[in-house]
PDB file of N, CA, C and O in Angstrom:
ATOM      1  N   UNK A   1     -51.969  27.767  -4.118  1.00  0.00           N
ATOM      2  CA  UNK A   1     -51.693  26.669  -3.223  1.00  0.00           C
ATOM      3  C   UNK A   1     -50.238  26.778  -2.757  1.00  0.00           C
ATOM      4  O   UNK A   1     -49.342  26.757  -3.601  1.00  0.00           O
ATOM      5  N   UNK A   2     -49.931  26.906  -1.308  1.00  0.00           N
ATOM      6  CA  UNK A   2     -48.322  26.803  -1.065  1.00  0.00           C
ATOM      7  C   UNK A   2     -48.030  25.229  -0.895  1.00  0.00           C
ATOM      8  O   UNK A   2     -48.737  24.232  -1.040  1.00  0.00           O
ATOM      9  N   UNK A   3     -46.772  25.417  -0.550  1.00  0.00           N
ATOM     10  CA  UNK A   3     -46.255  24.042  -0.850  1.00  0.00           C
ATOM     11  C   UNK A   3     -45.606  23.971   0.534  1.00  0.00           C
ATOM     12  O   UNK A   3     -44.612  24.629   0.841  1.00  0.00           O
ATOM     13  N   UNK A   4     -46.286  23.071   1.393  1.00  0.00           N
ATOM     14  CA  UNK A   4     -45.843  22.928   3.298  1.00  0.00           C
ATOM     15  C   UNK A   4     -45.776  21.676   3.700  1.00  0.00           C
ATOM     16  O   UNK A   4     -45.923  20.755   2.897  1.00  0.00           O
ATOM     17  N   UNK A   5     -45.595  21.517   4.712  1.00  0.00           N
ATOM     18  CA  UNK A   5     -44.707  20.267   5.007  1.00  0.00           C
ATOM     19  C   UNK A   5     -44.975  19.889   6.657  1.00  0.00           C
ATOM     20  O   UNK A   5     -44.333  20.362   7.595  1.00  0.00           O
ATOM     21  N   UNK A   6     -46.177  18.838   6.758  1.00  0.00           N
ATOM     22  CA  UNK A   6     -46.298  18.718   8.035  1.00  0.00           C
ATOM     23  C   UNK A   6     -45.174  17.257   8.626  1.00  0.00           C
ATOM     24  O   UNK A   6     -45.086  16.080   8.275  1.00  0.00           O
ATOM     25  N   UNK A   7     -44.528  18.025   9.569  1.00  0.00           N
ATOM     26  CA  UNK A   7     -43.946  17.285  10.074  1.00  0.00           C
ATOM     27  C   UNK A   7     -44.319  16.601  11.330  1.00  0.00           C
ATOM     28  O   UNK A   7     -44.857  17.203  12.258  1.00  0.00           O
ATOM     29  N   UNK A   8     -43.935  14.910  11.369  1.00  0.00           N
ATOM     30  CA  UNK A   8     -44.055  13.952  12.329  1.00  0.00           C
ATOM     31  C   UNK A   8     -42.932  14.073  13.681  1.00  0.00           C
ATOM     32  O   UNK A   8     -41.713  14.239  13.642  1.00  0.00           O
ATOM     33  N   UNK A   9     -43.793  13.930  14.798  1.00  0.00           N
ATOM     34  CA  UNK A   9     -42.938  13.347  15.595  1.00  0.00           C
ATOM     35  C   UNK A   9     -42.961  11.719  16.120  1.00  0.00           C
ATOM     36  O   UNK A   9     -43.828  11.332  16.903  1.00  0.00           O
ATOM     37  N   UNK A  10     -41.836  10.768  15.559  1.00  0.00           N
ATOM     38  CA  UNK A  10     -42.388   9.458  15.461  1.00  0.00           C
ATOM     39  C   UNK A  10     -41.761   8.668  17.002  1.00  0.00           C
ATOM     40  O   UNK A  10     -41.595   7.475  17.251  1.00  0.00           O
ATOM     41  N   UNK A  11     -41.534   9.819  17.790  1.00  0.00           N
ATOM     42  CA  UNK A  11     -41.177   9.149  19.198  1.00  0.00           C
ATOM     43  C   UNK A  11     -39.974   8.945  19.238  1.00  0.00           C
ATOM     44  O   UNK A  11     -39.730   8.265  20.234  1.00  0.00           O
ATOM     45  N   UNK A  12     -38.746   9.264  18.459  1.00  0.00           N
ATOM     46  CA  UNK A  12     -37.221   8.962  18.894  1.00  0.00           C
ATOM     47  C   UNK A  12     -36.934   9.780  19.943  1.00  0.00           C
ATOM     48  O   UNK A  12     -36.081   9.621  20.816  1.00  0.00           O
ATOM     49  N   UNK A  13     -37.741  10.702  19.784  1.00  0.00           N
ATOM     50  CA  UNK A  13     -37.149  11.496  21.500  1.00  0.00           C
ATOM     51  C   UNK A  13     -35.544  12.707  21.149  1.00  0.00           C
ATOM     52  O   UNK A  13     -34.553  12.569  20.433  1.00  0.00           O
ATOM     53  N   UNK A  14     -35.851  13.429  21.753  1.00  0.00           N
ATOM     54  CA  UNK A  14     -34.585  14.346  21.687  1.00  0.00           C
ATOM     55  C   UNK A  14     -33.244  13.552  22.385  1.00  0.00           C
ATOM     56  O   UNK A  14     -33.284  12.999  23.485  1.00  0.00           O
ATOM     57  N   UNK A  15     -32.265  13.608  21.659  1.00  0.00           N
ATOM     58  CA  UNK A  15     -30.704  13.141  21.714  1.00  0.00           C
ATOM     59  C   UNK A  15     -29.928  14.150  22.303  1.00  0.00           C
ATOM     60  O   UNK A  15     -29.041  13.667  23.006  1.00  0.00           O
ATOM     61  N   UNK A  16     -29.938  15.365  22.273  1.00  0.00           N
ATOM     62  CA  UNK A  16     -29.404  16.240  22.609  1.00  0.00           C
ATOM     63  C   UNK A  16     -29.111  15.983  24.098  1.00  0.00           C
ATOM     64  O   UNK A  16     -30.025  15.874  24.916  1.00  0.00           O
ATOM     65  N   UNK A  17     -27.378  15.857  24.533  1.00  0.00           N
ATOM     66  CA  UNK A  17     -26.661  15.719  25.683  1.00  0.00           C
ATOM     67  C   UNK A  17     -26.536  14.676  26.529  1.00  0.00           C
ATOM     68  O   UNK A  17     -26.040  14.579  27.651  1.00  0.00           O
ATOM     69  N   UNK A  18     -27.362  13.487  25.408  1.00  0.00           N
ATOM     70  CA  UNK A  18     -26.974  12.161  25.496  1.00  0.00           C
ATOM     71  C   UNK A  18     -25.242  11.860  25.077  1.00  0.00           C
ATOM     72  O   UNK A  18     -24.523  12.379  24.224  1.00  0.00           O
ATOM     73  N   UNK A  19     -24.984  10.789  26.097  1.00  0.00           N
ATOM     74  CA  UNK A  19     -23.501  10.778  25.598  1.00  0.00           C
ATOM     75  C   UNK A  19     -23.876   9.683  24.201  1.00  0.00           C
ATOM     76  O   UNK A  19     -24.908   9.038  24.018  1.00  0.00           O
ATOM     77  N   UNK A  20     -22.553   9.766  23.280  1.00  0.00           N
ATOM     78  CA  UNK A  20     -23.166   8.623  21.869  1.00  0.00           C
ATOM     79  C   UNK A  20     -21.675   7.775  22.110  1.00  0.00           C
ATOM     80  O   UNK A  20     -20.618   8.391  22.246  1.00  0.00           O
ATOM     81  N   UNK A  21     -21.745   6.484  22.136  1.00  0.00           N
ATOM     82  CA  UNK A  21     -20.480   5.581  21.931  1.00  0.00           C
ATOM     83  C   UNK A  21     -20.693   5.368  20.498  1.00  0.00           C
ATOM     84  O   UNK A  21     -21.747   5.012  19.973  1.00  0.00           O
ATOM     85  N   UNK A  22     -19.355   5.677  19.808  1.00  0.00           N
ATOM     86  CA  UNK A  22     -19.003   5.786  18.923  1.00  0.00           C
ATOM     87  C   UNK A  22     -17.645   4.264  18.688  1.00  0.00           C
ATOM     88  O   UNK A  22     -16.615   4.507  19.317  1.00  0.00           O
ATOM     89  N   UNK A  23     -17.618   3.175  18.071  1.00  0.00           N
ATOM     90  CA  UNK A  23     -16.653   2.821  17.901  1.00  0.00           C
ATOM     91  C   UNK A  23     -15.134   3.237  17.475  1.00  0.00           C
ATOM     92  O   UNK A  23     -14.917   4.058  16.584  1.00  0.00           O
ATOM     93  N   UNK A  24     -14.106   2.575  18.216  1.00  0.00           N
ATOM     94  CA  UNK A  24     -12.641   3.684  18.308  1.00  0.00           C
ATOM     95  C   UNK A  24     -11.759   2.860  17.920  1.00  0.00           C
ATOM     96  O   UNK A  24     -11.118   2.222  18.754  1.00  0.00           O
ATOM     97  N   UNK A  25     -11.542   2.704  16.527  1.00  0.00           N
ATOM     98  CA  UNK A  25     -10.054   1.974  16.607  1.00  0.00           C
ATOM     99  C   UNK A  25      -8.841   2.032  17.694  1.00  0.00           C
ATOM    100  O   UNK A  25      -7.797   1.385  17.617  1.00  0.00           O
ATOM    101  N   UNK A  26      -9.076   2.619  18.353  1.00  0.00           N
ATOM    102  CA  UNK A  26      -7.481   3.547  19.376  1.00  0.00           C
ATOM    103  C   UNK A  26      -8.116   2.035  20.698  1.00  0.00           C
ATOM    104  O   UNK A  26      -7.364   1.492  21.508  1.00  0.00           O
ATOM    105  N   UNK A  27      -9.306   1.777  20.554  1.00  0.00           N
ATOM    106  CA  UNK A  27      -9.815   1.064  21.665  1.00  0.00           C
ATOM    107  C   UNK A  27      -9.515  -0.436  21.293  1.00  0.00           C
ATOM    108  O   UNK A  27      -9.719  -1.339  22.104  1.00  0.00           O
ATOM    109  N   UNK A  28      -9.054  -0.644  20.114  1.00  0.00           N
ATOM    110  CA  UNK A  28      -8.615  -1.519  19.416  1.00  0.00           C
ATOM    111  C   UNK A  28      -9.318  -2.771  19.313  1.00  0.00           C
ATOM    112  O   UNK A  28     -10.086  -3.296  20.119  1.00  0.00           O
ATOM    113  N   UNK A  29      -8.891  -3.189  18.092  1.00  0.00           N
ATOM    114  CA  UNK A  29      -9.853  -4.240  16.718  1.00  0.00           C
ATOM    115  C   UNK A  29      -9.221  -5.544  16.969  1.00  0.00           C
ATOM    116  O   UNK A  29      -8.320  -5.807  17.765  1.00  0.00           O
ATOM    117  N   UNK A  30     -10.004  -6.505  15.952  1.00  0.00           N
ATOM    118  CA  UNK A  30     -10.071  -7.690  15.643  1.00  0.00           C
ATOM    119  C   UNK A  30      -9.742  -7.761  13.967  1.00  0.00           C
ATOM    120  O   UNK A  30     -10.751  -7.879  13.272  1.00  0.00           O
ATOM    121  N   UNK A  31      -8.633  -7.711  13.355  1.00  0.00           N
ATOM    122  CA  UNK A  31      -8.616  -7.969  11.817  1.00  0.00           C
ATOM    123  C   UNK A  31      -9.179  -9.444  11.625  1.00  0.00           C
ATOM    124  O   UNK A  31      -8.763 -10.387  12.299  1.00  0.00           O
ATOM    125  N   UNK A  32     -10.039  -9.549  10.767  1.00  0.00           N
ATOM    126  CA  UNK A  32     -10.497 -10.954  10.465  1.00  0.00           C
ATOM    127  C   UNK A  32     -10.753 -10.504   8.727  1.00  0.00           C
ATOM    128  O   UNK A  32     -11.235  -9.440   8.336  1.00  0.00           O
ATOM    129  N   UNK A  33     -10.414 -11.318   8.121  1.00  0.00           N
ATOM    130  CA  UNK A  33     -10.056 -11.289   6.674  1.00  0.00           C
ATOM    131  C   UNK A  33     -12.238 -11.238   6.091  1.00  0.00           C
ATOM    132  O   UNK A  33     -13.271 -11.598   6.654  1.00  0.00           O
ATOM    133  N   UNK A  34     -11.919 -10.604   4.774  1.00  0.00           N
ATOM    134  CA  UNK A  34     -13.755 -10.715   4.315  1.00  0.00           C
ATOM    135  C   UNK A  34     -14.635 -12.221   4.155  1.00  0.00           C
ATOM    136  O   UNK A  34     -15.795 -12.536   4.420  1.00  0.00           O
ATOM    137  N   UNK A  35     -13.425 -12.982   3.571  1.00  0.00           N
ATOM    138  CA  UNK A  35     -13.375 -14.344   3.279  1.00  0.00           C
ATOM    139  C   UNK A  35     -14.326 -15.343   4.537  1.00  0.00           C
ATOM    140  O   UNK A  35     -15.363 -16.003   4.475  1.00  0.00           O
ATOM    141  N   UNK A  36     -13.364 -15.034   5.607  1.00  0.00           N
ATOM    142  CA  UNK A  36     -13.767 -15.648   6.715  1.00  0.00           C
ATOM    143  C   UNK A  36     -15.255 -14.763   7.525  1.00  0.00           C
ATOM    144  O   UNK A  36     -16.167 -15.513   7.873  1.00  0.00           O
ATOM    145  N   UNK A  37     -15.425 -13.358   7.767  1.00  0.00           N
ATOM    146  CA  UNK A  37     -16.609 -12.360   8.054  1.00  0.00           C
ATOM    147  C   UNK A  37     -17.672 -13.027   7.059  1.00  0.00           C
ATOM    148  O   UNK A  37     -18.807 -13.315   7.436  1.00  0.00           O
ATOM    149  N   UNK A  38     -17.174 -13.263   5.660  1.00  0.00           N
ATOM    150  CA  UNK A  38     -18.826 -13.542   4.910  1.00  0.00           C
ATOM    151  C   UNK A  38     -19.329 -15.050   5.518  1.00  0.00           C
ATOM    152  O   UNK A  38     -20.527 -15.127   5.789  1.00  0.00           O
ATOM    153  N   UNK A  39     -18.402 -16.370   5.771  1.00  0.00           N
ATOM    154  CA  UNK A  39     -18.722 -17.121   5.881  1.00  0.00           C
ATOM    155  C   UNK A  39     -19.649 -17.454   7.280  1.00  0.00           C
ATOM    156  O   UNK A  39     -20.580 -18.199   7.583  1.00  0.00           O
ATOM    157  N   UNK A  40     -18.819 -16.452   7.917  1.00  0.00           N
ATOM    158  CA  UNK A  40     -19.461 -16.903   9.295  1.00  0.00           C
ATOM    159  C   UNK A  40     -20.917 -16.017   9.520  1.00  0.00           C
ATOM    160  O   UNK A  40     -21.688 -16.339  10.424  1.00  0.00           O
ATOM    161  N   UNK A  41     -21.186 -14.959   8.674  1.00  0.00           N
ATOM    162  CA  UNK A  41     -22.154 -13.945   8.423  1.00  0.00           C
ATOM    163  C   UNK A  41     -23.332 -14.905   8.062  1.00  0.00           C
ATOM    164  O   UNK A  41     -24.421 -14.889   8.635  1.00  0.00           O
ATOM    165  N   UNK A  42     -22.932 -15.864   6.897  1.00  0.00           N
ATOM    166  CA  UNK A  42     -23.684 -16.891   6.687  1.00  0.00           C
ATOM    167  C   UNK A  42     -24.247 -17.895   7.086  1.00  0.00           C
ATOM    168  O   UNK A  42     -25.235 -18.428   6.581  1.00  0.00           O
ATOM    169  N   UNK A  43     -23.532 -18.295   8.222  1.00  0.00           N
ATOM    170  CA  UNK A  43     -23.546 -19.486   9.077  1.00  0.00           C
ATOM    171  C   UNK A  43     -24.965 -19.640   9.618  1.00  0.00           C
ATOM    172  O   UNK A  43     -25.737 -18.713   9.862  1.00  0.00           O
ATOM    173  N   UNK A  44     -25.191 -20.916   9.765  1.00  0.00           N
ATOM    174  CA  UNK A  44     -26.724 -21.145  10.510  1.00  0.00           C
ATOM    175  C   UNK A  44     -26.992 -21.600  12.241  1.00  0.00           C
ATOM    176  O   UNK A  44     -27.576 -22.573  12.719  1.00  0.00           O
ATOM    177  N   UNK A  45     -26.278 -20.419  12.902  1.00  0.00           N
ATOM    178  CA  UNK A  45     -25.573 -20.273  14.340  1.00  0.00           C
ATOM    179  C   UNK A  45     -27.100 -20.186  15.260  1.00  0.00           C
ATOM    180  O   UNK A  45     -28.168 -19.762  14.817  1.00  0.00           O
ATOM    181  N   UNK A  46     -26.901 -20.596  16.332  1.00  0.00           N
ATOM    182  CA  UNK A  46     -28.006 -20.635  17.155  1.00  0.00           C
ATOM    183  C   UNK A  46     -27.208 -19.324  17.692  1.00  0.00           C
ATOM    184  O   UNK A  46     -26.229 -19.007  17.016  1.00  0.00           O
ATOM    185  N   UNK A  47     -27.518 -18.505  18.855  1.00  0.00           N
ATOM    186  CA  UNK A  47     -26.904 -17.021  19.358  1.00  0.00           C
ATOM    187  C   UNK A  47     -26.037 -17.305  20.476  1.00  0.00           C
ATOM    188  O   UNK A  47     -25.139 -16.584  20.911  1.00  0.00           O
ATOM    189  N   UNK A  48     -26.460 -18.598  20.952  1.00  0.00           N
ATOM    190  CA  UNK A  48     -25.252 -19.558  21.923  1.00  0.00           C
ATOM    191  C   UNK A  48     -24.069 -19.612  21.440  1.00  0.00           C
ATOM    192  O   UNK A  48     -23.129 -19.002  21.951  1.00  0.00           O
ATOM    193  N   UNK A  49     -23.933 -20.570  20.081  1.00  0.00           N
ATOM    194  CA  UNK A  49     -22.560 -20.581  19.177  1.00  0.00           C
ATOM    195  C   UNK A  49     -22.595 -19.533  18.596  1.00  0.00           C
ATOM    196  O   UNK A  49     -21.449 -19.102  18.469  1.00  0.00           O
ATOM    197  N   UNK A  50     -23.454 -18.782  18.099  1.00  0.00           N
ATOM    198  CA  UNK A  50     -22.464 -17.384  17.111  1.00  0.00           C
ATOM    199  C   UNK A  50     -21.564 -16.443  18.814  1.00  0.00           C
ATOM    200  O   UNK A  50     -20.694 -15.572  18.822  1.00  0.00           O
ATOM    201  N   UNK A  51     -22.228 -17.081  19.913  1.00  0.00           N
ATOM    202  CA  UNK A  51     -21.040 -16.095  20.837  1.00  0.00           C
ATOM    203  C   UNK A  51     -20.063 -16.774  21.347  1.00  0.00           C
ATOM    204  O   UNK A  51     -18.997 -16.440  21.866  1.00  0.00           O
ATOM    205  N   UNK A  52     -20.641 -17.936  21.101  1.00  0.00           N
ATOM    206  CA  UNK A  52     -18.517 -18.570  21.408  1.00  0.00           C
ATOM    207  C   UNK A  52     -17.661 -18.447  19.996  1.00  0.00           C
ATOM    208  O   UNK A  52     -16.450 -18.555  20.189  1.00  0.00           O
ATOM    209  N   UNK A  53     -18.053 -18.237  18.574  1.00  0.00           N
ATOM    210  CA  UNK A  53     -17.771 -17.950  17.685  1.00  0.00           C
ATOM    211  C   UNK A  53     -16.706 -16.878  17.973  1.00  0.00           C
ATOM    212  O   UNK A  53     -15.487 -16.920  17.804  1.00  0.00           O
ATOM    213  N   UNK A  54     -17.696 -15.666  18.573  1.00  0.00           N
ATOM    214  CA  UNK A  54     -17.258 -14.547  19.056  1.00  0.00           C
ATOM    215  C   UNK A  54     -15.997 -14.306  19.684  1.00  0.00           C
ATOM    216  O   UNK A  54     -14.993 -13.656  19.394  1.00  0.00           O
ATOM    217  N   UNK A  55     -16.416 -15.143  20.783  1.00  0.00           N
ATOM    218  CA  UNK A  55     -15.208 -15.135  21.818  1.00  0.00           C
ATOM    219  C   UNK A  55     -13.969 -15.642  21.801  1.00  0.00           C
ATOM    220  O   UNK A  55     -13.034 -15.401  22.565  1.00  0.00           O
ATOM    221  N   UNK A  56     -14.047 -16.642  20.518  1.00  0.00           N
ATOM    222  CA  UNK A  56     -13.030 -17.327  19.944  1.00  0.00           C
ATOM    223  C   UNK A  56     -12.534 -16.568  19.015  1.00  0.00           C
ATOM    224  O   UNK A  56     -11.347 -16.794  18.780  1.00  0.00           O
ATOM    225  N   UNK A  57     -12.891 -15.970  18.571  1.00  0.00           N
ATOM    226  CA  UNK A  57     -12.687 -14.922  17.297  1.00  0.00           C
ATOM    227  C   UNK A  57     -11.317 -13.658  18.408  1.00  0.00           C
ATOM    228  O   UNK A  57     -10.115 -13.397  18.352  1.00  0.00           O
ATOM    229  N   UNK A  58     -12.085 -13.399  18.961  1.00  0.00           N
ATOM    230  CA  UNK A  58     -11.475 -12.362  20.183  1.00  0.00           C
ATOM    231  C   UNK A  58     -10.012 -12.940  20.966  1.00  0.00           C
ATOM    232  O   UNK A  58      -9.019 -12.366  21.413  1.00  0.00           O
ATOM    233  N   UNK A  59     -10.440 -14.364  20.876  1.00  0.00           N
ATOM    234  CA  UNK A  59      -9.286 -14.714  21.694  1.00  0.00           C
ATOM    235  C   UNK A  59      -7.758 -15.205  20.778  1.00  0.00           C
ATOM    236  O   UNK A  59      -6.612 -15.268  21.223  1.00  0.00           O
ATOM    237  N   UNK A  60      -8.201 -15.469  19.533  1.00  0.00           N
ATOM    238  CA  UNK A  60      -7.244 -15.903  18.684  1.00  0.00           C
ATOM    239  C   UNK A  60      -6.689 -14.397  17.841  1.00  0.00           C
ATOM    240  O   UNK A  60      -5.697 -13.731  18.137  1.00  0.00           O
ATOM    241  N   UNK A  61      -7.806 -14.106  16.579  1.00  0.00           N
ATOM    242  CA  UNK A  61      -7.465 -13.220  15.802  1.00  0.00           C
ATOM    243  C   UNK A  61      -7.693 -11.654  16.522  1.00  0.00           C
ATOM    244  O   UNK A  61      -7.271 -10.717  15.844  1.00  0.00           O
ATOM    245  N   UNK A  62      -8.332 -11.320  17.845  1.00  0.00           N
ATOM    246  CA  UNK A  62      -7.878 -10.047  18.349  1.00  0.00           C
ATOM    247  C   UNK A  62      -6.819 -10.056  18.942  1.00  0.00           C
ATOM    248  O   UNK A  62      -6.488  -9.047  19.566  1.00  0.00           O
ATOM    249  N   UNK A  63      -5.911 -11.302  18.912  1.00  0.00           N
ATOM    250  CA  UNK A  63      -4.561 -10.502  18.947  1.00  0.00           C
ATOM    251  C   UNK A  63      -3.594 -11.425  18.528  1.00  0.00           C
ATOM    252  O   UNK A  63      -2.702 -12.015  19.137  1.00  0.00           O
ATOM    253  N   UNK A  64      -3.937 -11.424  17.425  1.00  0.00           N
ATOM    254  CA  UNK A  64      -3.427 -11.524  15.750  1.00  0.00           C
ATOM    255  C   UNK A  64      -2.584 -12.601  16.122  1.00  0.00           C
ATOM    256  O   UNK A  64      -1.376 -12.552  16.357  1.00  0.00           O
ATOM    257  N   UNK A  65      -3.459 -13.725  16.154  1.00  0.00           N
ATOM    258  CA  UNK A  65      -2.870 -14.902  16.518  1.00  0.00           C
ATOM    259  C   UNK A  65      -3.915 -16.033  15.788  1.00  0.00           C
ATOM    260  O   UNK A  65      -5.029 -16.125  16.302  1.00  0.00           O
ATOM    261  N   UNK A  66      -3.607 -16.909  14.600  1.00  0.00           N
ATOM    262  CA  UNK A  66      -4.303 -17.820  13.391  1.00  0.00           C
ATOM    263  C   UNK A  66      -4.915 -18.783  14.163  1.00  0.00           C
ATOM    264  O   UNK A  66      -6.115 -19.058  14.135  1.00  0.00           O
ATOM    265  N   UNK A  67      -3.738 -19.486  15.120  1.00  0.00           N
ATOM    266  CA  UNK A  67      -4.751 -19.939  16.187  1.00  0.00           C
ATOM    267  C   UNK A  67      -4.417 -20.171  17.285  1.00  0.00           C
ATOM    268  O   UNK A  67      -3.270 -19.733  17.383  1.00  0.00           O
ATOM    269  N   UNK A  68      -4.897 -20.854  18.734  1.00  0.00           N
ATOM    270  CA  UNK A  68      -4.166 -20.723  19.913  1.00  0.00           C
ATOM    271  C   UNK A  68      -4.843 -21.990  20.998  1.00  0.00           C
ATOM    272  O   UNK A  68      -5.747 -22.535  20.365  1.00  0.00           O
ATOM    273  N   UNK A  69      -4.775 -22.305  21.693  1.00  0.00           N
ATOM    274  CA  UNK A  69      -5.218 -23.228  22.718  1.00  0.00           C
ATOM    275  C   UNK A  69      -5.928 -22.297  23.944  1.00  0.00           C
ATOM    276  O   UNK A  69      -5.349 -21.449  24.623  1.00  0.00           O
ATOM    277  N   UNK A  70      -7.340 -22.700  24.028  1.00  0.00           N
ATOM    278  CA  UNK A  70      -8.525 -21.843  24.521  1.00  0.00           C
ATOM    279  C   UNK A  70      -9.245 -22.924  25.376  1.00  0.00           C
ATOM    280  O   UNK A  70      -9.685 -23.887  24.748  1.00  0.00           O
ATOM    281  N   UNK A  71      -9.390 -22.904  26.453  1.00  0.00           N
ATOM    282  CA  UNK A  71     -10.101 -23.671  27.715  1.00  0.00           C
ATOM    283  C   UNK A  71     -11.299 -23.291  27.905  1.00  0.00           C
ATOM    284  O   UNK A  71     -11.706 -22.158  27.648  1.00  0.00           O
ATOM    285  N   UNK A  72     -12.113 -24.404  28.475  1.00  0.00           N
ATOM    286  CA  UNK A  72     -13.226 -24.023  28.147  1.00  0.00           C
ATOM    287  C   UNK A  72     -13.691 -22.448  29.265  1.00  0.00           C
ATOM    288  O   UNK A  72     -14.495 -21.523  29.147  1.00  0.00           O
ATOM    289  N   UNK A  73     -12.763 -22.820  30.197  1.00  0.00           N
ATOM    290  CA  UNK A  73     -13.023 -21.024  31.536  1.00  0.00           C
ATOM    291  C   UNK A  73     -12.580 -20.151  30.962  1.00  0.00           C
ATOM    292  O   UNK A  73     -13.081 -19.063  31.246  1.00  0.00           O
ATOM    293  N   UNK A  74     -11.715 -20.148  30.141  1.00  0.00           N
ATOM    294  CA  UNK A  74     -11.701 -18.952  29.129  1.00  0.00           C
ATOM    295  C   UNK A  74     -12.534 -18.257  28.454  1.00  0.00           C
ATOM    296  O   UNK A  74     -12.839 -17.066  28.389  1.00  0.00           O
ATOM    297  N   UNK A  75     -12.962 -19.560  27.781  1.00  0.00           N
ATOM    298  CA  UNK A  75     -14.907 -18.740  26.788  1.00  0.00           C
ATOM    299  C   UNK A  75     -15.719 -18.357  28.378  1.00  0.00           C
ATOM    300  O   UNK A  75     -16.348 -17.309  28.521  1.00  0.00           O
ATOM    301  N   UNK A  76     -15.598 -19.202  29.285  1.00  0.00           N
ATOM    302  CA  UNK A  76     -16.632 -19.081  30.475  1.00  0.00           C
ATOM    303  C   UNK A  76     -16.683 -17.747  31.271  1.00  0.00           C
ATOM    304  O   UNK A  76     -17.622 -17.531  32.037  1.00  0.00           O
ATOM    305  N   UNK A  77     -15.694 -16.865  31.096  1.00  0.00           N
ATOM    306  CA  UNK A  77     -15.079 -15.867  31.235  1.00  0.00           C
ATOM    307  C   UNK A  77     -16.583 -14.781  31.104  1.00  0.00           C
ATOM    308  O   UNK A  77     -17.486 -14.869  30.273  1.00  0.00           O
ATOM    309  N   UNK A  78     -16.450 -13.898  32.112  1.00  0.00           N
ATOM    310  CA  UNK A  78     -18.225 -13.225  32.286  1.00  0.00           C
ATOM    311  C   UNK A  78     -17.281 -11.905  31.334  1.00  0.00           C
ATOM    312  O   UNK A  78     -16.117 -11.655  31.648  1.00  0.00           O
ATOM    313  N   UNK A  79     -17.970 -11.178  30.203  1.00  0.00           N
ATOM    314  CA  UNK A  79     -19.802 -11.272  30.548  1.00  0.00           C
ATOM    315  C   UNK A  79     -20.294 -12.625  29.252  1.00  0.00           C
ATOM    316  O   UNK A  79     -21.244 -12.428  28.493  1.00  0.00           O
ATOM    317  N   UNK A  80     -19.497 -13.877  29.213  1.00  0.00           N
ATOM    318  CA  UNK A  80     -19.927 -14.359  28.114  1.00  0.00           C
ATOM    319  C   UNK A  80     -20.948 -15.515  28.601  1.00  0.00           C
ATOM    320  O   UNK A  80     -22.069 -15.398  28.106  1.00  0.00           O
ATOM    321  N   UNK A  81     -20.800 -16.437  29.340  1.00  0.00           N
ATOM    322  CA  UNK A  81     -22.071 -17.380  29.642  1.00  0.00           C
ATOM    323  C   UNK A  81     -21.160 -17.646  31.617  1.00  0.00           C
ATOM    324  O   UNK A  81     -20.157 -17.290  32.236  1.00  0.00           O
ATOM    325  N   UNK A  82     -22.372 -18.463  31.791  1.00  0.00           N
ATOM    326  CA  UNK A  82     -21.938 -19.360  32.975  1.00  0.00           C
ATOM    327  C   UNK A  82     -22.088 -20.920  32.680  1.00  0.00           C
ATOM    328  O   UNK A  82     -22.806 -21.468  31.845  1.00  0.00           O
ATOM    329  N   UNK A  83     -21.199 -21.484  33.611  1.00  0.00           N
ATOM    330  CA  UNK A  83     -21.399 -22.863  33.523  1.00  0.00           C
ATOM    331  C   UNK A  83     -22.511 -23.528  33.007  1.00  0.00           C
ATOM    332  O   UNK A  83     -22.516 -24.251  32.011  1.00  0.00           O
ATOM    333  N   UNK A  84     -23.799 -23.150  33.995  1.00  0.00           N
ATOM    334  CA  UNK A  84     -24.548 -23.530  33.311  1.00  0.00           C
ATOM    335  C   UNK A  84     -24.891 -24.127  32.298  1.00  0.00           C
ATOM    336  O   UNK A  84     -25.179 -25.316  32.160  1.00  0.00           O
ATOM    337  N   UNK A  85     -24.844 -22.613  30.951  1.00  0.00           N
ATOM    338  CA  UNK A  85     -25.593 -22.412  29.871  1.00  0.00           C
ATOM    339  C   UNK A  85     -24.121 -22.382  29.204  1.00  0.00           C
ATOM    340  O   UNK A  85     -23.810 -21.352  28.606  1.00  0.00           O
ATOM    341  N   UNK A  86     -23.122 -23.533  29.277  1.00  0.00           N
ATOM    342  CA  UNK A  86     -22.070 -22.693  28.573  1.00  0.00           C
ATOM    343  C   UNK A  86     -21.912 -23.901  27.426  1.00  0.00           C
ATOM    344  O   UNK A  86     -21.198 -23.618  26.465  1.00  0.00           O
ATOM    345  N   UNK A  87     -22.658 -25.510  27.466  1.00  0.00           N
ATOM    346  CA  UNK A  87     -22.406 -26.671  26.839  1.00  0.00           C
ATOM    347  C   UNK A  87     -23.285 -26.652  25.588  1.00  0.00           C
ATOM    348  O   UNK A  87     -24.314 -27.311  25.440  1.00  0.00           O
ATOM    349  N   UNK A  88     -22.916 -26.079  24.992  1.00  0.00           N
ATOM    350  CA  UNK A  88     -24.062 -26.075  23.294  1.00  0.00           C
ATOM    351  C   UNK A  88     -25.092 -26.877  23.565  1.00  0.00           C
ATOM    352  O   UNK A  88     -25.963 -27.072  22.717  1.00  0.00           O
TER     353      UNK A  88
END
């Protein structure tokens, strides 16, 4: 009996000369402490507020600032919501 090995093709498709985005520190970060990442990891966020979460996150601690005064056309700021859809 040999010992063979049928292999699947499960549809990912060939990658080859696809470009890959790779995250780049050089493109630069958001330090946010583990403390604060676990809590909000936890949080029971509808996907509305976990992205003003976001954007608040971006606007204070991506540039390393604890905290800051943020309007609401600021979060409104594309690509994050429109007027609309922007009132929780």
């Amino acid at each position: 009996m040999t010992n063979t090995a049928k292999i699947l093709n499960f549809g990912r498709g060939n990658f080859a000369g696809q470009e890959r985005n790779v995250a780049d520190l050089d493109d630069g970060y958001a330090r946010l402490s583990n403390m604060l990442l676990e809590a909000y990891s936890g949080a029971d966020l509808t996907k509305r507020q976990f992205k003003v979460l976001l954007a608040i996150l971006r606007k204070t601690y991506g540039w390393n600032k604890p905290m800051d005064r943020i309007t609401d056309s600021q979060l409104s700021e594309p690509p994050r919501f429109s007027w609309r859809v922007f009132y929780l």
